[in-house]
PDB file with SEQRES, HELIX, SHEET and CRYST1 records, atoms N, CA, C and O in Angstrom:
SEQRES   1 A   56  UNK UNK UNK UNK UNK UNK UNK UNK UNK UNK UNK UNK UNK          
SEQRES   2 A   56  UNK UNK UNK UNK UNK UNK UNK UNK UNK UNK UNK UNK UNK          
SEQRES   3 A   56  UNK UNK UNK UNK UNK UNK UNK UNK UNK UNK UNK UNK UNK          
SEQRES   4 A   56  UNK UNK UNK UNK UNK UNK UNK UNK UNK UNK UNK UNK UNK          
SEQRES   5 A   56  UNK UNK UNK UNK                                              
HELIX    1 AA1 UNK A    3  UNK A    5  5                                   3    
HELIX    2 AA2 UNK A   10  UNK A   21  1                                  12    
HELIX    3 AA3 UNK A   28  UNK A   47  1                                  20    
CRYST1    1.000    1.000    1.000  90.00  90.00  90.00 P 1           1          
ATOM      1  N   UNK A   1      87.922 100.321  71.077  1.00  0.00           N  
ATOM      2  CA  UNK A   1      89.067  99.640  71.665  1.00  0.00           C  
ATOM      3  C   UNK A   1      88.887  98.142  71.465  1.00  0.00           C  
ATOM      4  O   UNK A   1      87.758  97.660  71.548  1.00  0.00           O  
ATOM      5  N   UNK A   2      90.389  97.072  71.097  1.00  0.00           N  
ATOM      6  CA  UNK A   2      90.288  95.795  70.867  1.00  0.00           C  
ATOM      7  C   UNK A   2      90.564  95.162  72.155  1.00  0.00           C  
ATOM      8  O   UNK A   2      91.137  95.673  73.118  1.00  0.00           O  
ATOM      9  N   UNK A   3      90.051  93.907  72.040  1.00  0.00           N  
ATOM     10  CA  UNK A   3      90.093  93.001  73.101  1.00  0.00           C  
ATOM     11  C   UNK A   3      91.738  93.477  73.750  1.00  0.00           C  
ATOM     12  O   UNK A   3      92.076  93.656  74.920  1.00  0.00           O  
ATOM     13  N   UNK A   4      92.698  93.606  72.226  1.00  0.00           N  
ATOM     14  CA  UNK A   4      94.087  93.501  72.524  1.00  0.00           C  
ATOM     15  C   UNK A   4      94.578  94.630  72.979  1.00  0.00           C  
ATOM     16  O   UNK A   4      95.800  94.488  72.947  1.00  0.00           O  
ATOM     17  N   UNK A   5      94.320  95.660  73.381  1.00  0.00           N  
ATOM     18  CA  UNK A   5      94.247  96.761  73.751  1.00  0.00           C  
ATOM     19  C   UNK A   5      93.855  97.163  75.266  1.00  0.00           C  
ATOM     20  O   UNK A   5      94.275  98.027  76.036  1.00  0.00           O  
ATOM     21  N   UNK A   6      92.832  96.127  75.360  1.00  0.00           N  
ATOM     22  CA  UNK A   6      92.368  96.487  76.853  1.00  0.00           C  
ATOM     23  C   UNK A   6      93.219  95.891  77.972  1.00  0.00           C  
ATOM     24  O   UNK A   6      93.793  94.802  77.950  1.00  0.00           O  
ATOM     25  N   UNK A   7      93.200  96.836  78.998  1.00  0.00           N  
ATOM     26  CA  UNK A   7      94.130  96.718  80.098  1.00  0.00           C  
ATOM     27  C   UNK A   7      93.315  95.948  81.053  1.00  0.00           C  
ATOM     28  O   UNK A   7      92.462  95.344  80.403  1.00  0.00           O  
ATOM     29  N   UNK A   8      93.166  95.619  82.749  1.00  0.00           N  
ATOM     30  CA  UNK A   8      92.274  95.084  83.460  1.00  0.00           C  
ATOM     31  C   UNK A   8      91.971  96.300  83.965  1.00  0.00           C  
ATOM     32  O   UNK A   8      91.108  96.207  84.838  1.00  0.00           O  
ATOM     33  N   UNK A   9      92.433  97.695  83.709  1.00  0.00           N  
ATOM     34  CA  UNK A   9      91.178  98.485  84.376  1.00  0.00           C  
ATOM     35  C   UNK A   9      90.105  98.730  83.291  1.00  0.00           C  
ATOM     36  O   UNK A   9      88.903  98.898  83.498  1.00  0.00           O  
ATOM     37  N   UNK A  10      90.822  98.721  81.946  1.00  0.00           N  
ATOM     38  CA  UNK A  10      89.475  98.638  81.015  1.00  0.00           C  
ATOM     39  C   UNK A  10      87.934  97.857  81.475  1.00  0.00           C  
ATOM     40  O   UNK A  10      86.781  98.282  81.400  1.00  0.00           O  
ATOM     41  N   UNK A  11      88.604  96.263  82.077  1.00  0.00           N  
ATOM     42  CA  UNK A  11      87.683  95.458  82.157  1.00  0.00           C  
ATOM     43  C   UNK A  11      87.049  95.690  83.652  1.00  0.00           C  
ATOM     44  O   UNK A  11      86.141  94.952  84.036  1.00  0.00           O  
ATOM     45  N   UNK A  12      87.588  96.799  84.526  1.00  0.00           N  
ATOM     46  CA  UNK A  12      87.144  96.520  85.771  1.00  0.00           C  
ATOM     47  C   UNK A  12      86.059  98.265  85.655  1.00  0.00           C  
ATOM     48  O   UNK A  12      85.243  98.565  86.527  1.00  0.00           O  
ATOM     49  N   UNK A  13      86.265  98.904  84.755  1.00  0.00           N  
ATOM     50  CA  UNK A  13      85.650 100.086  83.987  1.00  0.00           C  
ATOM     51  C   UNK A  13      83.985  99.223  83.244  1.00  0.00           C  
ATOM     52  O   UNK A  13      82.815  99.438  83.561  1.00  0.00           O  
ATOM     53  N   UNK A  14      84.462  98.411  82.377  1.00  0.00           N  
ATOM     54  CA  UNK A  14      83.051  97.986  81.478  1.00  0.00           C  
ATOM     55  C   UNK A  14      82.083  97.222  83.072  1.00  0.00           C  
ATOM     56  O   UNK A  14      80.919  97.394  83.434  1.00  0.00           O  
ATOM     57  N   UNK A  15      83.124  96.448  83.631  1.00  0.00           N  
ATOM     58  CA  UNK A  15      82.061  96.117  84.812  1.00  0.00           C  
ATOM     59  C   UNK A  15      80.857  96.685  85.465  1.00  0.00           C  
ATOM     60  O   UNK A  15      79.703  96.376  85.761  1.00  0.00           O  
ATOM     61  N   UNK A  16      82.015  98.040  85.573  1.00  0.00           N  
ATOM     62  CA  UNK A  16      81.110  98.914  87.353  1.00  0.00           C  
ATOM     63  C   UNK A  16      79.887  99.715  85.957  1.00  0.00           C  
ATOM     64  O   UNK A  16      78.778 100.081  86.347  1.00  0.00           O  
ATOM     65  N   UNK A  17      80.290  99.907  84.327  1.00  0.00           N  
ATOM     66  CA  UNK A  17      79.058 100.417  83.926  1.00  0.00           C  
ATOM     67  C   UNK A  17      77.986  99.381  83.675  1.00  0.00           C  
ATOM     68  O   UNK A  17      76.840  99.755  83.425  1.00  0.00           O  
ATOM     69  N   UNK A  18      78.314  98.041  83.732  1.00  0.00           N  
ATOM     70  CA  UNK A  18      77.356  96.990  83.619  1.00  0.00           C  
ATOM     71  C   UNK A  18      76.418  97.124  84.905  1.00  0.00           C  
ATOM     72  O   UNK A  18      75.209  97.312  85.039  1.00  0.00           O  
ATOM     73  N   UNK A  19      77.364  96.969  85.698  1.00  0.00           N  
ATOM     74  CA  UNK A  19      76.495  97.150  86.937  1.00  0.00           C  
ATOM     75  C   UNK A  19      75.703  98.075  87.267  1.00  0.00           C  
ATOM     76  O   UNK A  19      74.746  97.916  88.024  1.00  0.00           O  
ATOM     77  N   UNK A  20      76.137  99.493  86.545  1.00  0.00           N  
ATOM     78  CA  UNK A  20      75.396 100.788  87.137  1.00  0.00           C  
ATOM     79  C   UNK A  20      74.340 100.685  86.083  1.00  0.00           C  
ATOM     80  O   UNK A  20      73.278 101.266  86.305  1.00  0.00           O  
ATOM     81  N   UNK A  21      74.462 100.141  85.165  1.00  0.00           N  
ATOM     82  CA  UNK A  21      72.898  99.860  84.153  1.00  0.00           C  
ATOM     83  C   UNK A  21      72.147  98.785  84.667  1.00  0.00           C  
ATOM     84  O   UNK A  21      70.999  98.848  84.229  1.00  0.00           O  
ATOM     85  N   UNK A  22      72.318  97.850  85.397  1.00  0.00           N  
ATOM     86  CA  UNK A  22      71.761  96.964  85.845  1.00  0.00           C  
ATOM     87  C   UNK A  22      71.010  97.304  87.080  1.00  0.00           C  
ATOM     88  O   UNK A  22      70.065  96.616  87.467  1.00  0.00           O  
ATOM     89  N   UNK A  23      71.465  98.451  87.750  1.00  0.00           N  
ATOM     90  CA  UNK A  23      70.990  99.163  89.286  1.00  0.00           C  
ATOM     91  C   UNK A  23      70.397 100.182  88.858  1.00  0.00           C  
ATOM     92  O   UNK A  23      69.805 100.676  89.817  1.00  0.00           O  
ATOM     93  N   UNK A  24      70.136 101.083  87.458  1.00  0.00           N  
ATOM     94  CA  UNK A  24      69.642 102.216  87.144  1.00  0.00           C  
ATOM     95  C   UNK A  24      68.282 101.768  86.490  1.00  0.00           C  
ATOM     96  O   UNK A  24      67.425 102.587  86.158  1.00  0.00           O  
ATOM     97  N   UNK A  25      68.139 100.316  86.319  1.00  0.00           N  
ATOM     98  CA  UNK A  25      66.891  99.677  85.926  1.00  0.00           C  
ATOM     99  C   UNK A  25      66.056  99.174  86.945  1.00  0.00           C  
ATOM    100  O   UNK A  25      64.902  98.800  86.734  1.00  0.00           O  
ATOM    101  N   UNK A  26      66.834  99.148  88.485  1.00  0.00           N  
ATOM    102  CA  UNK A  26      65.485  98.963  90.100  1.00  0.00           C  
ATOM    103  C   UNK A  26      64.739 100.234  90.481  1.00  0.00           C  
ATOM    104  O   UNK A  26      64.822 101.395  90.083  1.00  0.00           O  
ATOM    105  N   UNK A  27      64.099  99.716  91.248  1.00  0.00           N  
ATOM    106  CA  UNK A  27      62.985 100.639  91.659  1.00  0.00           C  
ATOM    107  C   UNK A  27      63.885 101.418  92.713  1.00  0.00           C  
ATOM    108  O   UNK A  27      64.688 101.001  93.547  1.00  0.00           O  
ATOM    109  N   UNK A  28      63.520 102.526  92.423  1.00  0.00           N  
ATOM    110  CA  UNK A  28      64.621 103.916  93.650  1.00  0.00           C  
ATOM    111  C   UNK A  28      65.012 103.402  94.824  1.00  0.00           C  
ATOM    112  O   UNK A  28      66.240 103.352  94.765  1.00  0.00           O  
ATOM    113  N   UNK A  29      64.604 102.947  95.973  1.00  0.00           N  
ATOM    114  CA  UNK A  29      64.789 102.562  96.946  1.00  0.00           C  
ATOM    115  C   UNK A  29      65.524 101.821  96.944  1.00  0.00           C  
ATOM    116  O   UNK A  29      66.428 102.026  97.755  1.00  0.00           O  
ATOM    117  N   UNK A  30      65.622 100.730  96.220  1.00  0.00           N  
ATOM    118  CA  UNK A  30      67.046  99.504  95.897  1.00  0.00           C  
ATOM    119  C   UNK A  30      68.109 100.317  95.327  1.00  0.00           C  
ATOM    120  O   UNK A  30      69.297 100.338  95.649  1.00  0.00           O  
ATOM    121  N   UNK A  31      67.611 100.862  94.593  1.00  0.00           N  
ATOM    122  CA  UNK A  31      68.876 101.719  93.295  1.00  0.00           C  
ATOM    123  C   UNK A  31      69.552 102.372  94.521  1.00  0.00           C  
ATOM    124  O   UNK A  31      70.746 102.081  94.602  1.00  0.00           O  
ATOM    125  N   UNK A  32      69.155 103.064  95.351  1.00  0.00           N  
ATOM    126  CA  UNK A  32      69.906 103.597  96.296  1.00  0.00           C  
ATOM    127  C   UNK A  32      70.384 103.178  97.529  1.00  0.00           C  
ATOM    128  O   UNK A  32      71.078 103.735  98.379  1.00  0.00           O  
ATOM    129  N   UNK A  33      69.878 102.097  97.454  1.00  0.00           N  
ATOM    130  CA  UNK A  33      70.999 100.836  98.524  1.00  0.00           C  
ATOM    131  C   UNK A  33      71.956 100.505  97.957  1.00  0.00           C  
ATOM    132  O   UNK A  33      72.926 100.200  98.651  1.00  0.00           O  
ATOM    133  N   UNK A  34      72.103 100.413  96.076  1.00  0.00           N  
ATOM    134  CA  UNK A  34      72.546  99.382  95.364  1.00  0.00           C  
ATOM    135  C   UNK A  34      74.128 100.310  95.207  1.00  0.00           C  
ATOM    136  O   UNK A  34      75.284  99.911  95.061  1.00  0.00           O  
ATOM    137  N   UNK A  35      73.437 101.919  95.335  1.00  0.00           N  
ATOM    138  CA  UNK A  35      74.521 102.764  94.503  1.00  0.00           C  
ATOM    139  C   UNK A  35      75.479 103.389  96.145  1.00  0.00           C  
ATOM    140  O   UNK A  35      76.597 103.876  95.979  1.00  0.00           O  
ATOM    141  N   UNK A  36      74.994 103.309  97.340  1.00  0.00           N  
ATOM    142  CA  UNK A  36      75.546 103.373  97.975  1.00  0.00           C  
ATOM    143  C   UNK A  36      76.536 101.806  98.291  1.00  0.00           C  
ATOM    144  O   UNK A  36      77.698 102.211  98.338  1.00  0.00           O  
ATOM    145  N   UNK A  37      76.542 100.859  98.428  1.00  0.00           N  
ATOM    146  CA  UNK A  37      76.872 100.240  98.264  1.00  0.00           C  
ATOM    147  C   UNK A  37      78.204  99.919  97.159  1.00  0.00           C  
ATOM    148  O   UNK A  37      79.321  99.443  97.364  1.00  0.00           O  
ATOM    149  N   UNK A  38      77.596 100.362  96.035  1.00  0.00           N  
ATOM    150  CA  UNK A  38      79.197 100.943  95.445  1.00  0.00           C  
ATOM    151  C   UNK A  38      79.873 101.595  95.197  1.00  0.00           C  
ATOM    152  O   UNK A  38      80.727 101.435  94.325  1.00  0.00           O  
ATOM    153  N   UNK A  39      79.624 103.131  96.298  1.00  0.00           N  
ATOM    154  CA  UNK A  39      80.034 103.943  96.335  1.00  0.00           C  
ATOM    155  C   UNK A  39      81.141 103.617  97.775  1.00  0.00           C  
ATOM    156  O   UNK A  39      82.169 104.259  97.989  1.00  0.00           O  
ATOM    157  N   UNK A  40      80.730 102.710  98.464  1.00  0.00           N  
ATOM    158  CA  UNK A  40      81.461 101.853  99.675  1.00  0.00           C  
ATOM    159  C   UNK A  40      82.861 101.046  99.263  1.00  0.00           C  
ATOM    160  O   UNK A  40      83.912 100.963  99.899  1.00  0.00           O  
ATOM    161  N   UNK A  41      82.486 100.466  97.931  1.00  0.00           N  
ATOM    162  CA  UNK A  41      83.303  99.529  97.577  1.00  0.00           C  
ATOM    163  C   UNK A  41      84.476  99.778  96.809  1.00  0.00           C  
ATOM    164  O   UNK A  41      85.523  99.134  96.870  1.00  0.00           O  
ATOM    165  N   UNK A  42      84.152 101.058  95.859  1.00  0.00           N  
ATOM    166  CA  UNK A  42      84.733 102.296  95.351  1.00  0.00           C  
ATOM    167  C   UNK A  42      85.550 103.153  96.662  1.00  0.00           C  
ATOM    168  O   UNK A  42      86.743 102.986  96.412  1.00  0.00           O  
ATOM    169  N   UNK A  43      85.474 103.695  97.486  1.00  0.00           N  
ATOM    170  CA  UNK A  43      86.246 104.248  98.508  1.00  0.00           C  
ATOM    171  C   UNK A  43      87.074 103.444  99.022  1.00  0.00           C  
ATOM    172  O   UNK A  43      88.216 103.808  99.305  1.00  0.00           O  
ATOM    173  N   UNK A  44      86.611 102.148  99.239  1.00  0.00           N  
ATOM    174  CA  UNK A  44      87.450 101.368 100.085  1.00  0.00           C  
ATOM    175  C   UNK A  44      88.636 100.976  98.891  1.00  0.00           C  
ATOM    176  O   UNK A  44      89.793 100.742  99.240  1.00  0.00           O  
ATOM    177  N   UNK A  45      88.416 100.953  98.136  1.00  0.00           N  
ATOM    178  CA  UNK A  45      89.268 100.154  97.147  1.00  0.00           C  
ATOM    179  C   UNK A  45      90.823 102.139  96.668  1.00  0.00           C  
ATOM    180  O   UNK A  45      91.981 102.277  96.273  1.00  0.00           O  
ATOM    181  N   UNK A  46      89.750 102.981  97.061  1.00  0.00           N  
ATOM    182  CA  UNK A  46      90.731 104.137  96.923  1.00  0.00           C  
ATOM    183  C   UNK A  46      91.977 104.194  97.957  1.00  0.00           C  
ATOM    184  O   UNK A  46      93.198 104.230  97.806  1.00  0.00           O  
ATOM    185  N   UNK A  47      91.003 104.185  99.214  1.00  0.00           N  
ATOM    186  CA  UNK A  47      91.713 104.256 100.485  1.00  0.00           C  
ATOM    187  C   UNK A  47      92.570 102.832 100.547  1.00  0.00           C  
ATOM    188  O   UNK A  47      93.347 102.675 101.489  1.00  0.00           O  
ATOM    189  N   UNK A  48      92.485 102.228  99.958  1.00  0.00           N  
ATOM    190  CA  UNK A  48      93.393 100.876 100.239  1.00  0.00           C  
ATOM    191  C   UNK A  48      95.256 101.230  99.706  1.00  0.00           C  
ATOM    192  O   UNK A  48      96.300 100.679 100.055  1.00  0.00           O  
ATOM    193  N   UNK A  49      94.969 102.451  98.686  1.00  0.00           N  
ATOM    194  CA  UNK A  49      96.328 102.572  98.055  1.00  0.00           C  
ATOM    195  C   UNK A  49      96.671 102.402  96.399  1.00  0.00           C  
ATOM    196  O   UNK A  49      96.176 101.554  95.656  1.00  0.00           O  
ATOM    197  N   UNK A  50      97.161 102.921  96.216  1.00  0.00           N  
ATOM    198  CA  UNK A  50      97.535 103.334  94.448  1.00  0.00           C  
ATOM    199  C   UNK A  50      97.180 101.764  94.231  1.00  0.00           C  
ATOM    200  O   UNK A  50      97.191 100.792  94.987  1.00  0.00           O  
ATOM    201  N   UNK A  51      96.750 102.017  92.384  1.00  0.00           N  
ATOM    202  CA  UNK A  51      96.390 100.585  91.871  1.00  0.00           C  
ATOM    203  C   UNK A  51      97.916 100.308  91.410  1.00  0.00           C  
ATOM    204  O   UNK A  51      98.870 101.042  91.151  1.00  0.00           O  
ATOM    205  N   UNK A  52      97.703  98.880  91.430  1.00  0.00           N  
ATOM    206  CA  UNK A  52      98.991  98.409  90.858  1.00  0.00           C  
ATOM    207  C   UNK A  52      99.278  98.909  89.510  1.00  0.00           C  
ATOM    208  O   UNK A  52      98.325  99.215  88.793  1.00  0.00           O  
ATOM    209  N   UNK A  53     100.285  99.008  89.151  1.00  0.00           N  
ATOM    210  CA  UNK A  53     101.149  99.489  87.609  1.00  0.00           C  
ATOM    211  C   UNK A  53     101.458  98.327  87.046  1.00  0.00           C  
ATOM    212  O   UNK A  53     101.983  97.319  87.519  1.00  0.00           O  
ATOM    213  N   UNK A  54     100.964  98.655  85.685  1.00  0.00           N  
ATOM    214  CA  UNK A  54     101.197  96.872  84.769  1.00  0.00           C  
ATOM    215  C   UNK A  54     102.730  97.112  84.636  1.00  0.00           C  
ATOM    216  O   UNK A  54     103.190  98.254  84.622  1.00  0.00           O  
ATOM    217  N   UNK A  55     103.314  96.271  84.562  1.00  0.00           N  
ATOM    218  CA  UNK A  55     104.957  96.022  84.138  1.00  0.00           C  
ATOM    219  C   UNK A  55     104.950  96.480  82.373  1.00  0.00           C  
ATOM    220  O   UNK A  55     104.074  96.357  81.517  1.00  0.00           O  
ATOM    221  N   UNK A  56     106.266  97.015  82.323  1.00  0.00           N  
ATOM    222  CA  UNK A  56     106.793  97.347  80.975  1.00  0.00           C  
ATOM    223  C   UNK A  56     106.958  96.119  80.408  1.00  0.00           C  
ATOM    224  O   UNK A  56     107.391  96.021  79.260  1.00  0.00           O  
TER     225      UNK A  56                                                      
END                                                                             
């Protein structure tokens, strides 16, 4: 996929795997503060309500 192609969930997608490679490289005990933690931030962001729809 091109830069021109990508949507902002593309970019909010490459994020959370940056991050989950960046938390899959701590020592267990963090990794699992790190992954609950965005498993928090992830729900809340569900329960908040449908993502916005890009305009035609």
């Amino acid at each position: 996929m091109t830069d021109e192609t990508a949507t902002p969930a593309d970019g909010d997608a490459d994020a959370l795997v940056s991050r989950l490679r960046l938390i899959e490289d701590q020592p267990l005990a963090d990794r699992a503060d790190a992954l609950a933690q965005v498993h928090d931030e992830l729900r809340a962001r569900l329960e908040a309500g449908d993502a916005p729809r890009p305009h035609a």
